[in-house]
N, C-alpha and C positions, 0 to 999 in steps of 0.2 A: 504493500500500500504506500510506501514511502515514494513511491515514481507518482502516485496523485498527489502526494501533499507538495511536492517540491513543485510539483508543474501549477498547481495556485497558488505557489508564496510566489514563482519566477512571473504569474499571470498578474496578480491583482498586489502582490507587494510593491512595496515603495522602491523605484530604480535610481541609477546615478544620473543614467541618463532619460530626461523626460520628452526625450524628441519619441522614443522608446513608443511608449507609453499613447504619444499622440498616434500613431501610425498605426498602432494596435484599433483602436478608437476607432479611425478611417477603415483600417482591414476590417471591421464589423459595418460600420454604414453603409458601407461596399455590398458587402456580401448581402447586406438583410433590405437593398436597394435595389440588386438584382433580383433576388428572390420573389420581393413585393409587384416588382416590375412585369415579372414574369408569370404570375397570377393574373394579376388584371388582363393581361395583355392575351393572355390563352382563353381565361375566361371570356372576354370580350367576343374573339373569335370562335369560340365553341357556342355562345349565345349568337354571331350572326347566323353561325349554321344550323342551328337549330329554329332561330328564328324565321330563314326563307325556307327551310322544312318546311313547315307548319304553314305559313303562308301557302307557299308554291302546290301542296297539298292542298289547302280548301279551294284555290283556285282553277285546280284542274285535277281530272281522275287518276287512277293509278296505274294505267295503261290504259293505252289508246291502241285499238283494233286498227289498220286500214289495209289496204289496196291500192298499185295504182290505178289511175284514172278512178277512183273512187269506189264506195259499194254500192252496188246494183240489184244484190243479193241482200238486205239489210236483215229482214225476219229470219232466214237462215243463217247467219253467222249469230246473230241474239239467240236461237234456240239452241243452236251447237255451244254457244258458251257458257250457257245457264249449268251443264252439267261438268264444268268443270269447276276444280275443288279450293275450296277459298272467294269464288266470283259470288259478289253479295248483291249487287246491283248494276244496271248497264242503261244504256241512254244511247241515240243516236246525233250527231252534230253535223252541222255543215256551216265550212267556214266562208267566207269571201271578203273582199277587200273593196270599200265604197269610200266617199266621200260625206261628210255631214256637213252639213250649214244650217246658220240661224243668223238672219239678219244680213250684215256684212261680214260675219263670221263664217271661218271653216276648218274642218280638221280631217283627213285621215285616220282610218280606224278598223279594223279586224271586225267584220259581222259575222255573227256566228247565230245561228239557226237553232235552236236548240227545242225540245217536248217541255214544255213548262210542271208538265206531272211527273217524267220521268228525269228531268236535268238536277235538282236537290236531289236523286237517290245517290247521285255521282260526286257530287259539289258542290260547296257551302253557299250556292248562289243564294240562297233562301236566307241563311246567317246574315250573310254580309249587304243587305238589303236595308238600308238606311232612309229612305221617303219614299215613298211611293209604297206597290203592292208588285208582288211576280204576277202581272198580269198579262199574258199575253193571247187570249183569246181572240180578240178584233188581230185583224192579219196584218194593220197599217200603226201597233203597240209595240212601242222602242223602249227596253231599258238600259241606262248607258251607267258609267262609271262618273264618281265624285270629283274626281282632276279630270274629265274631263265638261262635267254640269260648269264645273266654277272657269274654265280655258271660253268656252263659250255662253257661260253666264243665263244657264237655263234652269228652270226647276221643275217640279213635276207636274203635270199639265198643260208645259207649252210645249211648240209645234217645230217642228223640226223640218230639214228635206233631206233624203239620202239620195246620193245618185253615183249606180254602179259601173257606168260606164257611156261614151260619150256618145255612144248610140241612141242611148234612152235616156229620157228623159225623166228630172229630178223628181219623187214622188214622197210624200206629205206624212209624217210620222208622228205619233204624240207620245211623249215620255207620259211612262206609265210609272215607274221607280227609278230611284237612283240607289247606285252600293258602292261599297268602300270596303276592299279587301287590305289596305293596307301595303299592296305591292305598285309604288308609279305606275310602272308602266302598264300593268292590266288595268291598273281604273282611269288610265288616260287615253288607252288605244281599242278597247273594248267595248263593244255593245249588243247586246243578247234582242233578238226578231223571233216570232214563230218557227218553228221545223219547217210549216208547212208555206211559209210567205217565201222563205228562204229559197224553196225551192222553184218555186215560181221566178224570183228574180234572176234566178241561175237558166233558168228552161231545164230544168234536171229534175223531172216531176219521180223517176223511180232512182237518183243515186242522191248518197247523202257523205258527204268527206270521211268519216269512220263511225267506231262506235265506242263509248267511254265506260271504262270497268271498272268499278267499285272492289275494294278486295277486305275480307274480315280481316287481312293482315299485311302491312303497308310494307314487312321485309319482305314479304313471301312476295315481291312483286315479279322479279327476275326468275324466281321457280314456276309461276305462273303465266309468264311471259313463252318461256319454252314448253309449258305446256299448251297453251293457244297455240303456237307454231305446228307443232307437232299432232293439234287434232284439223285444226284449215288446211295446212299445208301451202305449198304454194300455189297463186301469189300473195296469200295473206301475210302479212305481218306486225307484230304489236313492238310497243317504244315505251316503256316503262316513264314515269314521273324523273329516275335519275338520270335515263337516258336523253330525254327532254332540256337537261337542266345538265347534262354531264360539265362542258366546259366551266360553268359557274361556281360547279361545287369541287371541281378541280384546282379552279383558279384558288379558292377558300383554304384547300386541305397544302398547297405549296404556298399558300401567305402564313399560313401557321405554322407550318417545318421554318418556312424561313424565317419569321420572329421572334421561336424558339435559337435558331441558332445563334441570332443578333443579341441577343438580350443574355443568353447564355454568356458571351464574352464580359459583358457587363461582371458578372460571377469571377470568370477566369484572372480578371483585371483587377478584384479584390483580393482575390487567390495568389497572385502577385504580391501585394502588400504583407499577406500574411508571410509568406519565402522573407521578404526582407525584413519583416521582424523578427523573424527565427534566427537570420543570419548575424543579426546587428546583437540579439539578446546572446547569441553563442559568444561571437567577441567579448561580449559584455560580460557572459558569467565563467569566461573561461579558467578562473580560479577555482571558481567551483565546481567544474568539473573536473580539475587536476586534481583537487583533494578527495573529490567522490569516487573517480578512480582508485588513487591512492587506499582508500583502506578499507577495497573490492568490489567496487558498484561493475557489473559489465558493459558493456559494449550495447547489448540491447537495451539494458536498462536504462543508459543517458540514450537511447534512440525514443523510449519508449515517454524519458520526461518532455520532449524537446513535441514529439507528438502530439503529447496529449494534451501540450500550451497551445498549437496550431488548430489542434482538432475544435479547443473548447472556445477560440477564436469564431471555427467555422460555424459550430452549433450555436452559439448565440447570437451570431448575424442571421442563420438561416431561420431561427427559432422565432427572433424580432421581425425578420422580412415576411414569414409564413402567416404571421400575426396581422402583421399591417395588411398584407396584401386582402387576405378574407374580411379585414373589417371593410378597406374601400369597399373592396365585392358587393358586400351585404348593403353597404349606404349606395350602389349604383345600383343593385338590382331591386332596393327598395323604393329610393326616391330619386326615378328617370329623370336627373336635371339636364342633361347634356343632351341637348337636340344637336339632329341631323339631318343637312338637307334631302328631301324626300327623292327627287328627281336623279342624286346621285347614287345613293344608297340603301334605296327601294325601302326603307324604313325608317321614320319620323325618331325614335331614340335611339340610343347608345344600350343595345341587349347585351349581358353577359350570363354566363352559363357555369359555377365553373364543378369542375369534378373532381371526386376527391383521387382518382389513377394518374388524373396531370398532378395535385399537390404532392402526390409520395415521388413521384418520377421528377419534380420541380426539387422537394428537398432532398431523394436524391443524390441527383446528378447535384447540387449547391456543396453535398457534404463530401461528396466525390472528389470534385476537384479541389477541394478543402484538404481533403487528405493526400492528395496528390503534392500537394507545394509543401507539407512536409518534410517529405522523404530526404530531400539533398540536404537542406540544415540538419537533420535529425540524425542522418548519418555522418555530414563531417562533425559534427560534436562527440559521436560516438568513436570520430579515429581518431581524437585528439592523444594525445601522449602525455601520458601523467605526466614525468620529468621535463619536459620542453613549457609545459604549462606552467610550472612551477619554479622553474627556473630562475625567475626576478623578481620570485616573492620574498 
């Protein structure tokens, strides 16, 4: 036990030298600065991913059935999918690309066609339904998105025109609802017509762009995707929600590798402090280790004092940093002060998420390399030579 007591009289005893002592101080700010850093910052990122989950999920199904040139065959692919396992609900859509105005106003926009009794079995169109009503029974009944009601300054019961193309001419819409899923760009480029108008404006009275599939389990979607394939065959094929969304949530999983490793040097850059305090308190007590030599301490055992000053360096930067970092967490996941512009970052606050497999892998990889800037001071103190030490005492 004498290698613990000696490594807290060399840690929290009074030194000759008090630069010592400061640098000790910094090797902890360091450390418990990285640590906090690296909390928030994972958290953060594990909150947006789970935040456009969640979103991206009520806004669209969990695979989508299609064909090219579209289905033509609708009720047969909906019967054949009914009996495969985990499919909880299905909808048909059709999408197309119009123009909306009002006034001297106009915008570009995704019209999608959708069964107003069957479209909620798929997605949360029904949830995120903010004025208005899911009305779409009258065939000439628009409901559009919240960024885009307020882009062109309508509300629900005025009159709109759509016009799909410049052949035809523009024709007379009334918003029936307005909704707010929370993601820009769906509630800015989106607007939901009858299945049945949809078709009509296309001249595609028997195809419809695919069919949306509900699943009782959102991982099982990829397992369920290859069983679609495999009962259609080809030219059928389904595209899962990840697959939809693959480059977004790639982009997400390579900003988190790479923050982790940025923020990490922050760590290694304190870890550095703690080597030069080790090195500078070796010079400093080389007396006493000539005389603890002297009357038979070993070789490991001054490796083991010199250790367990650095080590207790690392754990209580890491211990203060792990501390701070979950209280920020807590005051950010409680009270969303930090807005974000929407149009950028598809979500109006700053979400954080964090998990407790990143804080063990966060302290770690912090006590890791903590014990890593050890080794070289812990060892030349242990080669030192009793008599060379003792020499000019």
């Amino acid at each position: 036990m004498y290698q613990m007591w000696m490594g807290a009289r060399y840690l929290f005893g009074r030194r000759k030298q008090k630069f010592i002592s400061i640098i000790s101080l910094i090797s902890i700010i360091g450390v418990a600065t990285g640590v906090a850093a690296l909390i928030i910052v994972i958290g953060v990122m594990n909150g947006f991913d789970n935040e456009l989950r969640q979103r991206i999920i009520g806004t669209s199904s969990h695979i989508v059935v299609e064909k090219i040139g579209g289905l033509d065959d609708v009720q047969y692919v909906m019967e054949s999918l009914k009996g495969v396992k985990h499919v909880r609900a299905l909808a048909p859509f059709l999408n197309t690309q119009a123009l909306i105005a009002c006034d001297d106003k106009i915008s570009s926009l995704i019209l999608r066609g959708i069964d107003e009794t069957l479209e909620p079995q798929v997605s949360d169109i029904g949830k995120f339904l903010k004025y208005g009503k899911l009305d779409l029974s009258q065939s000439n009944n628009i409901i559009i998105g919240q960024e885009l009601a307020q882009r062109l300054m309508l509300h629900v019961g005025d009159e709109v025109k759509l016009l799909l193309s410049a052949k035809k001419k523009p024709e007379g819409y009334k918003v029936t609802g307005i909704f707010a899923s929370g993601m820009y760009d769906y509630d800015s480029s989106v607007a939901f017509i009858s299945l049945e108008k949809a078709k009509n404006l296309n001249f595609t009275a028997q195809i419809v762009s695919g069919v949306s599939v509900k699943l009782d389990d959102v991982l099982e979607a990829n397992t369920v995707k290859k069983a679609i394939q495999e009962k259609l065959g080809f030219p059928y094929y389904g595209r899962t929600w990840m697959d939809l969304n693959h480059n977004l949530f790639e982009a997400l999983k390579l900003e988190k590798t790479a923050m982790f490793v940025i923020l990490t040097l922050i760590v290694l850059v304190a870890s550095l402090n703690i080597a030069s305090t080790l090195i500078m308190m070796v010079m400093e007590k080389t007396k006493d280790i000539g005389i603890l030599k002297a009357i038979g301490a070993t070789a490991s055992a001054i490796r083991a004092i010199f250790m367990m000053v650095g080590m207790s360096i690392g754990v209580i930067g890491t211990t203060l940093g792990a501390a701070a970092g979950m209280i920020l967490a807590y005051a950010l996941k409680t009270y969303p002060f930090i807005k974000l512009p929407k149009d950028i970052y598809y979500i109006d606050t700053l979400p954080i998420k964090v998990d407790t497999a990143d804080i063990v892998w966060i302290i770690l990889a912090a006590l890791g390399i903590s014990l890593f800037s050890t080794i070289y001071p812990a060892y030349q103190a242990s080669r030192l030579n009793p008599v060379e030490a003792l020499r000019y005492e």
